[in-house]
N, C-alpha and C positions, 0 to 999 in steps of 0.2 A: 699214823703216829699221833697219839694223842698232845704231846707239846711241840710236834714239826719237823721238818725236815732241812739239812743242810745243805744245799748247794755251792757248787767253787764255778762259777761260769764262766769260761773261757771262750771270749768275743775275738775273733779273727780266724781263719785257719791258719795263720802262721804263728797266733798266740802272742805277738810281740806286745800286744799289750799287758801281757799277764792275765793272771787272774782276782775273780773279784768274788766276797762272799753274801750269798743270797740264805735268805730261811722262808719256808713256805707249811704251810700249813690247808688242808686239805680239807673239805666235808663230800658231801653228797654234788653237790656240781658248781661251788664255788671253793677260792682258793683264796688265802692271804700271805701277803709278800709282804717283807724287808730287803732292806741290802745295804752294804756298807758304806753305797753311794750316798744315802740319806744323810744330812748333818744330824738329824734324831732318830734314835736306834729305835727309838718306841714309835716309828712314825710307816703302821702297818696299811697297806692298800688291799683290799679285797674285789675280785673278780670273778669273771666265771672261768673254767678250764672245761675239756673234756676229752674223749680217745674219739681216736679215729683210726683206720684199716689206710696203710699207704706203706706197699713194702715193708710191712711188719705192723706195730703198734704203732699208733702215733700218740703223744699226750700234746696239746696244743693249748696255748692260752688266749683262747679264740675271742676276747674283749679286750679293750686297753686297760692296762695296768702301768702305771706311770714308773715302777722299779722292773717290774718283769719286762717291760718294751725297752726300755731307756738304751741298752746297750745295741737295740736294734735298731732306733729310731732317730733320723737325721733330724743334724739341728742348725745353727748358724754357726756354731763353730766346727759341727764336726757334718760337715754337708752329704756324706756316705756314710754316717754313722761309725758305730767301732765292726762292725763284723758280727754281732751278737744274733745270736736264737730266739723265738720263742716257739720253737716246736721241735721236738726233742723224740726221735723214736725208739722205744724202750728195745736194750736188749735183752736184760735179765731184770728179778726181779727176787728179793729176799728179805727175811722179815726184817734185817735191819741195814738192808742196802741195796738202791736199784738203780744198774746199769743206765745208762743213755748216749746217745750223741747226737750231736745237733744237726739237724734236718737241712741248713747249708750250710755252715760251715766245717761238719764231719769230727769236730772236736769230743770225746769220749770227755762224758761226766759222770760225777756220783751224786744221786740222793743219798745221804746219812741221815741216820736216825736219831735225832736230839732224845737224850733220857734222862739227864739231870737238870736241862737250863731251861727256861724259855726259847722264845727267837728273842725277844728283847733284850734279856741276860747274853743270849751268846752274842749278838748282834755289836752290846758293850763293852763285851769283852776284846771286840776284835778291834770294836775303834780304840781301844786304849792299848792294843800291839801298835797298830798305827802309828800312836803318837811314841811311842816307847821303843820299837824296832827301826835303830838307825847302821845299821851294823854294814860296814860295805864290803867287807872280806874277814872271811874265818879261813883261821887257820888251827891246823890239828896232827894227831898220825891216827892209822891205822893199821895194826901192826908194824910192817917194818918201814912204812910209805906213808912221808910227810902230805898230805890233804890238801886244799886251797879252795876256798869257794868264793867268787864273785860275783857281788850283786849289783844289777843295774836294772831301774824300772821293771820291776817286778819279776825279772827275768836274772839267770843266773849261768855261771859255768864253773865247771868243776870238773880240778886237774886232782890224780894222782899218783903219787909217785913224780917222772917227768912228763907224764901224759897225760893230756885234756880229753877227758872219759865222756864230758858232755858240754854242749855247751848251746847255751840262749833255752831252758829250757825255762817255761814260765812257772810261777808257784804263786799259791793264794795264801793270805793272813791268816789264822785261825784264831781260836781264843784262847789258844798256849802257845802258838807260833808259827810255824809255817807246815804249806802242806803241797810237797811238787806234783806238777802235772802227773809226770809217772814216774814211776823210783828209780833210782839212783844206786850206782854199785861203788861202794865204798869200800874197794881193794877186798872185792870178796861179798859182799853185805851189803843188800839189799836193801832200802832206807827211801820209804814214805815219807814222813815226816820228820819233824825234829820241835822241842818243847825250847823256848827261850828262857832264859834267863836272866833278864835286866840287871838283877844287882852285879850279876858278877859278867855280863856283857858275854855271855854263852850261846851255844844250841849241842841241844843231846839228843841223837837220834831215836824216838822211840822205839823202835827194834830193838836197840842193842845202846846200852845207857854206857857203852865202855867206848862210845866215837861220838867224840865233842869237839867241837871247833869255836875256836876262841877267837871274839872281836876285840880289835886296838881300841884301846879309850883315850884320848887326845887331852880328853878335857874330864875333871873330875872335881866337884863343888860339892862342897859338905857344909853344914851349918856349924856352929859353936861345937856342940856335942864332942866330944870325944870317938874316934873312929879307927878303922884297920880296913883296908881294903887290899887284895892280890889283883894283878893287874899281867895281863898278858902280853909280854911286847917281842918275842920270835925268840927262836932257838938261839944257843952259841952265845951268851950275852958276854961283850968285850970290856965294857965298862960302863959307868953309872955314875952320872955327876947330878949337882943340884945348882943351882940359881946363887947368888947373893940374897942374904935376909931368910934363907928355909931351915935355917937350925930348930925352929921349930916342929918339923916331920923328919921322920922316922923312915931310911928307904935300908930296905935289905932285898938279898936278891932270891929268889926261888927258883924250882928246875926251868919255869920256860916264863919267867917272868920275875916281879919285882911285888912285892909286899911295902905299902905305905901306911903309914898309923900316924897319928896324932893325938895327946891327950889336948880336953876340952879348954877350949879358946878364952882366957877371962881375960888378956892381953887389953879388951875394947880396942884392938884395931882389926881392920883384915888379913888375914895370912894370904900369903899366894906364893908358889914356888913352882920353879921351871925345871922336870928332869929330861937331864939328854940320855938316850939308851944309845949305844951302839950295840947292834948284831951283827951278824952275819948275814944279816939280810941288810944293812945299812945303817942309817941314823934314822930317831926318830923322838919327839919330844912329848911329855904327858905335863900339864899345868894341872897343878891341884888348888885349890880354895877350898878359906873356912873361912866363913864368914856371917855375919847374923846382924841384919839391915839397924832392928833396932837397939841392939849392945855398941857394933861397931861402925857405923857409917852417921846415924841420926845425932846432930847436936852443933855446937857454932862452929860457922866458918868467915872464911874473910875473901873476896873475891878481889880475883886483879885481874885488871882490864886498861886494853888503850879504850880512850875517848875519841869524841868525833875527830878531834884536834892530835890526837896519838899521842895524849902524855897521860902518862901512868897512872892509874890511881887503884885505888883501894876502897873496900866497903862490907861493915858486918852483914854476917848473912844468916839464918837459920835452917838448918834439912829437918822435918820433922815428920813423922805419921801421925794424922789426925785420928779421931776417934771414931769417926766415919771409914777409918782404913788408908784414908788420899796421903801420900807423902807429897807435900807441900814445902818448897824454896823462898824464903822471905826475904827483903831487902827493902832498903828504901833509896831513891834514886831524886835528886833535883825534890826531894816533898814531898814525892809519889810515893808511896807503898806500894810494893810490888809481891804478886806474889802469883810464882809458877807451880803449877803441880806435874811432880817426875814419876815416873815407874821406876821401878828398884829389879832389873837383871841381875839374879843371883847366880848363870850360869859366869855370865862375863864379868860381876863387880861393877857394871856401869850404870847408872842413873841416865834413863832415857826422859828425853824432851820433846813433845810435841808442837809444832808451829801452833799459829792462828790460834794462842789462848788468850782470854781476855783478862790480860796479867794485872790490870788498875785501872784506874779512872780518876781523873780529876776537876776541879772544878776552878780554870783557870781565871787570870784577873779579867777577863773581857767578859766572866758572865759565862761564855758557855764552858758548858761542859765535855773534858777529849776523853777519848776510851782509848784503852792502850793493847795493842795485841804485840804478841814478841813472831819475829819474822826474821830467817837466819836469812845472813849474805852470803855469796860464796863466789870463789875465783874465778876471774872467767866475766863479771860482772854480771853474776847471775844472782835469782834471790827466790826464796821460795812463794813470794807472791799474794794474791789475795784470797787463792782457791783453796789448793790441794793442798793436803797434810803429808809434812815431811819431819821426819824423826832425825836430831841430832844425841849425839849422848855424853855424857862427863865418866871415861871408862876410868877407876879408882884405882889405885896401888900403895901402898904402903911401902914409900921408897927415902934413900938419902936425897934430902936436899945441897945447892952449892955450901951451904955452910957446916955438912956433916953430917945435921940428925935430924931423925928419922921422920916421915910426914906422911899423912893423907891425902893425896892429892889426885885431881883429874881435869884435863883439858879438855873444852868443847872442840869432838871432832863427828866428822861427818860429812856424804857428799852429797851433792843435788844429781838429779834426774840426768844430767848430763857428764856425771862426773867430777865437777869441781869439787874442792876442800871448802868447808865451811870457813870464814874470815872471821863472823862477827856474829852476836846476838843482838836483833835490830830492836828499841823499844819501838815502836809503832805507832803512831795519832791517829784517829779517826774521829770526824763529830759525831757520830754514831754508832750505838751496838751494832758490832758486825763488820767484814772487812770490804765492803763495795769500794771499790774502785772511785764512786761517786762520792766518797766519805776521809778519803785520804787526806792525811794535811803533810805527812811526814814524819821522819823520823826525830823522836823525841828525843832518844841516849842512844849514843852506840857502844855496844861493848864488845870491842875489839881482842883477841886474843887473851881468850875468857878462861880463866883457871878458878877453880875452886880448892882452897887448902882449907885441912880440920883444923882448930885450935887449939 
């Protein structure tokens, strides 16, 4: 094939690890590999292959190849490996597809013939199903017989009607969605693959475009913009409620689900609303957001916090995106300038914090000069320390405060390594760049039971 061939390699003979997608490409007695294990789709190895006569054909990839071996080859963590081939005895052979199975482990594969993409194109396409295919059961009918398909580690089962037709059976990624080991009878209908759908959190059987199974979406995050989205939440829908504060969205019901729309956000705050569905199949809740970091989150704030001492105080503060991209936290503390840089999680509305930043520096009366790192406490008298980076976050809502109306706000929450609740944002000393343990002098502020309100 002149742009390569696809492979779904299925390492184990019990397949429990699923499968995984390879591209290979061919000359006269070398061969170039991809696979999806690479973090670079573009990151192709070239080696030799060749036949050999062993109970039929054999095709062998008689050199190492660091993607072609990997699924065969023990490491430290995986000391027997996964179960994987690299030698494959052909059973058939056609011009755009050839037979195999693997030489121990007995697993039936296909060579496909790539005719539109590269291996790098397809190779990118399947790492962005990856990140895009979170789907952990569809649901659907097919004629007269409700569907159910569950997914776990790459492996699946699938009831229909009242009956589990299959079950643990592995399936690989493709660059439109999934592709099961062998087909599937779908109350009659036979079903290879199926194409996904991200926007509308779908899969359509290629075979037959009229057996779709629909995934629950929990969580739905839209920007400013103006939107409409249909949402699948089971058959029978009993009722339909919404949150306090969602008069803003727009819920109407459809035959086997709910339609939500919203026109465009110029509010400058965030939306967010909670719907509860009952079906017949239970309860079940969808959170929607709209929100847009720099209309509705970036601009001043006032921070409250206990002290070393536990009494109350207060302190301006600014959220902003620099021009470099960093959203950056400003304050000023005891004549310290401080200043944190957060990540902006638009699926959750929260402003995430990394430990061990170098939040200020100053030049105190004795001459030297202290560095300041922020270092969270947590219950339990545990603390994040002088090493490891640990993420706390200020998750946002647009809610009533005790005196009525309506605010911005987010508490620092978060736990450590062992569980506890975060207490406190620690300011940090040190006489040195950097957090040695040899450099410690103490804590500078503590800000205890740390809230951020908009102004």
């Amino acid at each position: 094939s002149e742009k390569g061939w696809v492979l779904d390699m299925y390492p184990d003979k019990t397949r429990k690890y699923g499968g995984f997608a390879f591209v290979l490409k061919f000359d006269a007695d070398k061969v170039t590999v991809g696979s999806e294990l690479s973090p670079n789709p573009s990151n192709l190895i070239t080696s030799l292959y060749k036949t050999t006569a062993d109970d039929g054909p054999v095709l062998t990839f008689d050199t190492y190849n660091a993607w072609m071996h990997k699924l065969a080859t023990p490491s430290s963590e995986q000391t027997t490996a996964l179960g994987g081939d690299f030698e494959f005895v052909i059973d058939s052979i056609g011009s755009d597809l050839i037979v195999v199975h693997g030489k121990r482990n007995q697993n039936v594969m296909y060579f496909r013939k790539l005719t539109d993409q590269t291996m790098t194109e397809y190779l990118t396409a399947v790492k962005k199903m990856k990140s895009t295919f979170k789907m952990s059961e569809g649901k659907g009918r097919v004629g007269d017989k409700k569907v159910v398909m569950k997914f776990s580690n790459h492996r699946l089962n699938l009831s229909v009607g009242d009956k589990e037709v299959a079950s643990k059976v592995a399936y690989t990624l493709t660059d439109k969605g999934i592709r099961f080991y062998s087909p599937l009878d779908f109350n009659g209908v036979k079903v290879s693959e199926m194409t996904f759908d991200a926007e509308g959190n779908k899969l359509t059987a290629k075979e037959d475009a009229n057996i779709v199974l629909y995934g629950f979406t929990p969580q739905l995050s839209k920007n400013d913009d103006a939107f409409e989205r249909e949402l699948y939440v089971g058959e029978g829908i009993q009722s339909v409620t919404t949150s306090e504060g969602s008069e803003w969205l727009t819920v109407t019901k459809t035959s086997n689900g709910i339609k939500v729309s919203a026109p465009a956000n110029t509010s400058g705050h965030i939306n967010k609303a909670v719907i509860t569905v009952k079906t017949a199949d239970g309860e079940s809740t969808i959170t929607v957001t709209q929100a847009d970091f720099d209309k509705d989150v970036a601009g001043n704030y006032t921070l409250y916090f206990n002290d070393f001492y536990d009494a109350a105080q207060t302190t301006p503060a600014t959220i902003s995106r620099e021009s470099d991209g960093k959203i950056l936290m400003k304050w000023t503390t005891s004549g310290v300038p401080v200043t944190i840089e957060l990540t902006w999680n638009s699926e959750k509305l929260a402003l995430d914090m990394e430990s061990r930043q170098l939040i200020g520096k100053s030049l105190m009366s004795s001459g030297d000069t202290w560095y300041f790192y922020n270092i969270f406490f947590y219950e339990g008298n545990q603390w994040s320390g002088y090493n490891g980076k640990f993420t706390c976050s200020f998750p946002l809502s647009y809610t009533k405060n005790a005196a009525g109306t309506y605010e911005t706000s987010g508490a620092l929450t978060g736990k450590s390594s062992l569980g506890g609740a975060v207490e406190a944002l620690w300011m940090s000393a040190f006489k040195g760049e950097g957090t040695d343990a040899g450099n410690y002098l103490g804590s500078y502020e503590s800000f205890k039971k740390l809230k951020i309100v908009k102004n």
